[in-house]
N, C-alpha and C positions, 0 to 999 in steps of 0.2 A: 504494500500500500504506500504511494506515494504520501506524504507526511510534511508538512511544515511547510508549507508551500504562502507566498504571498505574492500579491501583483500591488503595486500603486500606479495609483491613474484612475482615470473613470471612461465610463464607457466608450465616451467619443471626443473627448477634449482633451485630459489632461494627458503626462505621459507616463507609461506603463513599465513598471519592473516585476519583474518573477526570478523569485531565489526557490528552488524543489531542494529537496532534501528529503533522501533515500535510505533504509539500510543496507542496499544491496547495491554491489557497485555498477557502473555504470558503463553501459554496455553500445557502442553503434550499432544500428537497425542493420541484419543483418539479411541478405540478401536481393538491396533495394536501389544495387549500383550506386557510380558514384550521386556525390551530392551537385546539381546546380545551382548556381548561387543564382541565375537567368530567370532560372526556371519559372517562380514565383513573381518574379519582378512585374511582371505587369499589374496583375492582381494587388500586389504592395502597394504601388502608386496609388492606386483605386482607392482602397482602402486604408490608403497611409492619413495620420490622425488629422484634423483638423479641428480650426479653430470652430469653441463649441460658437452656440445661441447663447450664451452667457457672458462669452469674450475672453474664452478661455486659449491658449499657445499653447500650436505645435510643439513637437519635439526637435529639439536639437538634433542636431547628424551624431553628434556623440550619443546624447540620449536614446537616439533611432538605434546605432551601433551594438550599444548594449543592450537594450530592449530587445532587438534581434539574437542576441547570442545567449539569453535568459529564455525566451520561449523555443530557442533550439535545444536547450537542456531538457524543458519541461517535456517538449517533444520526444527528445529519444527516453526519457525514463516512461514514460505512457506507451509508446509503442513497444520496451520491451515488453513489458509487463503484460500488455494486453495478449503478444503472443507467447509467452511462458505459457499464458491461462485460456488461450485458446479464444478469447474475448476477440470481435470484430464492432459491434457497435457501442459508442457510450455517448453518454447522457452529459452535455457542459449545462450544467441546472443551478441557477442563482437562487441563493435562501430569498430573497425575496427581489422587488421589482429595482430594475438599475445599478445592480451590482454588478456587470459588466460582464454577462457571459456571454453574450453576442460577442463581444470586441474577442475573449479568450477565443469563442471558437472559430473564429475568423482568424485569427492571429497564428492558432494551431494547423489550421486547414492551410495557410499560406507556407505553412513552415513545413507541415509534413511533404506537401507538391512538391519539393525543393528535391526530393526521392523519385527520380525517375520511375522508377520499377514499383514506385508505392500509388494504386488507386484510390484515389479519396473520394469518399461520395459526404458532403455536405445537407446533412437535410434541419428545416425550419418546422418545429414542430412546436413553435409559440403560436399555435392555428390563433388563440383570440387577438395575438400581437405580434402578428409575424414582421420581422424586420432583418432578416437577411438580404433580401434583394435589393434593398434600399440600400445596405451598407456596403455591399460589394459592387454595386452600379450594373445589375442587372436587370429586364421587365418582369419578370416575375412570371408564374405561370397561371396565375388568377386563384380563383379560388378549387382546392382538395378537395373539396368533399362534394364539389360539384364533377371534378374530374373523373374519382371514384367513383360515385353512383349512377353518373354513365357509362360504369365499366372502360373507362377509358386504360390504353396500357401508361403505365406512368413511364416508363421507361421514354414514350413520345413527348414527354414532356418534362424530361430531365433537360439540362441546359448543359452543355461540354463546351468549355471556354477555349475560344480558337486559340488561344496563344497559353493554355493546361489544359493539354488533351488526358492528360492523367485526371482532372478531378469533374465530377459532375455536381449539379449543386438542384436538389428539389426544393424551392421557392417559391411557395404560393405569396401573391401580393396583394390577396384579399382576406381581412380577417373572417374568422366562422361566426356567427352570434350562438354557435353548440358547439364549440370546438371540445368539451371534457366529454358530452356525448357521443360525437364522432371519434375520436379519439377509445371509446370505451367501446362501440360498436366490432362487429367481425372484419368489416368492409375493409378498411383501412391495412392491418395487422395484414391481410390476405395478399392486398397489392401490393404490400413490400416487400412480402416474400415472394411473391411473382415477379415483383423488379429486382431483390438479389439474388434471383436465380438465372432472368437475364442479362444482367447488366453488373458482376459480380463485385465487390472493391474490399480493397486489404483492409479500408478502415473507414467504417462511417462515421462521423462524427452528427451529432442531433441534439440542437440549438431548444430548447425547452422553457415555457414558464414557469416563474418562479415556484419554491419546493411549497412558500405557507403565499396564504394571503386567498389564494382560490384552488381546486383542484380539476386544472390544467395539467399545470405540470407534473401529479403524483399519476396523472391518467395516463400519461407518455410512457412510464417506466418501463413498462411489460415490453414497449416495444425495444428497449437495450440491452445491452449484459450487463455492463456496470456505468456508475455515476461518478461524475467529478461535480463536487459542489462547488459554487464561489458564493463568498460571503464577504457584506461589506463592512467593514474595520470599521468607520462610520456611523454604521447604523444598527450591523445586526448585532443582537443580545446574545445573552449566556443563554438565555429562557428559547431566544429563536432557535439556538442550534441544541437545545433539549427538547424541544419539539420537531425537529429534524431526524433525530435521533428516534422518536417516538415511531415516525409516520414512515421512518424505514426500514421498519421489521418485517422481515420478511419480502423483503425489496433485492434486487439484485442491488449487488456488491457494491460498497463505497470505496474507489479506486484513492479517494483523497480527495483536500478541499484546497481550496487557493482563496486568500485571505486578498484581498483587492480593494485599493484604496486605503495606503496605508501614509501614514502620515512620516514616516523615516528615509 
């Protein structure tokens, strides 16, 4: 289990650091060819942080520098582990709203690309608040559970980025007004395993709402192996992550949390 993990920064403005910390030592992703540093670059750009609505500053090229070399770390201790354990999907799940797990899983999705030989499939599973497409400057594929319940193959409506032919990204850019519904329904769970059996990838990563506050995001779970939590240093309590604790029994596995928006 990933352990001790924090990021500073906030979702979209300020800037981001991540220190992981492991018992076990630390290993290169093994079999995923070399690394491009290219690879990613464009999606970077895209996604590289910007000043908020608040009038919040970029990051420094230093600050970029190391922020890059801190979610490279976090990334190879997640992907060994997940293949020690046989783990292909997990869950980047904020204890509550604006803790910054969009930005994490965008940040890891950018980073894991950087691995040739490593398939990334990106899925947005905040159906009430979906905001991947928006963050990564894609159109979206509208709305899921209308896709779904036409039987539509989702695979047609994955999105494969011309310049990461390695990662696809499912990005609905309509919210659900029954997204814990749909989400709990058969429909859904059916066609994504119709889509990872044709469209198959080394590591999905799946953008989630928050763990309290509504259940959205405790309705996603069933669809992952394990969960990374992020929690904000800010805001969230001792009391929120004993009720974290509570509402994941019996939940697939807590891979570790990332403490975000730290004030050091």
């Amino acid at each position: 289990m990933l352990t001790g993990v924090s990021q500073e920064g906030s979702d979209m403005d300020d800037s981001t650091r991540v220190e992981a910390v492991s018992s076990t030592p630390v290993a290169a992703p093994a079999g995923d060819g070399p690394e491009e540093p290219s690879a990613a670059g464009n999606l970077w750009d895209r996604t590289r942080f910007r000043p908020s609505r608040k009038g919040g500053v970029a990051m420094t090229r230093v600050q970029q520098a190391e922020h890059e070399k801190r979610i490279a770390m976090l990334r190879t201790r997640i992907m060994r582990e997940m293949r020690e354990r046989g783990w292909n999907r997990l869950a980047v799940m904020p204890v509550t709203a604006g803790a910054g797990a969009t930005t994490l899983a965008v940040d890891l999705t950018r980073m894991i690309i950087r691995h040739r030989g490593t398939r990334v499939m990106l899925i947005d599973a905040n159906l009430g608040n979906p905001a991947i497409a928006a963050r990564i400057g894609v159109e979206g594929c509208g709305s899921l559970s209308r896709a779904v319940q036409a039987g539509e193959d989702l695979s047609r409506i994955l999105q494969v980025l011309p310049d990461q032919r390695n990662l696809a990204v499912l990005a609905p850019s309509e919210p659900e007004s029954e997204a814990s519904e749909f989400l709990q329904g058969g429909r859904l769970p059916a066609a994504l395993r119709r889509l990872a059996e044709n469209d198959p990838a080394h590591v999905t990563l799946i953008d989630t709402a928050p763990l309290l506050g509504t259940d959205v995001g405790i309705a996603a779970l069933p669809l992952v192996d394990a969960i990374l939590l992020v929690a904000d240093a800010r805001r969230t309590t001792a009391a929120d992550m004993k009720e974290c604790e509570r509402l994941l029994v019996d939940m697939p596995p807590l891979m570790g949390v990332v403490l975000n928006k730290t004030s050091s």
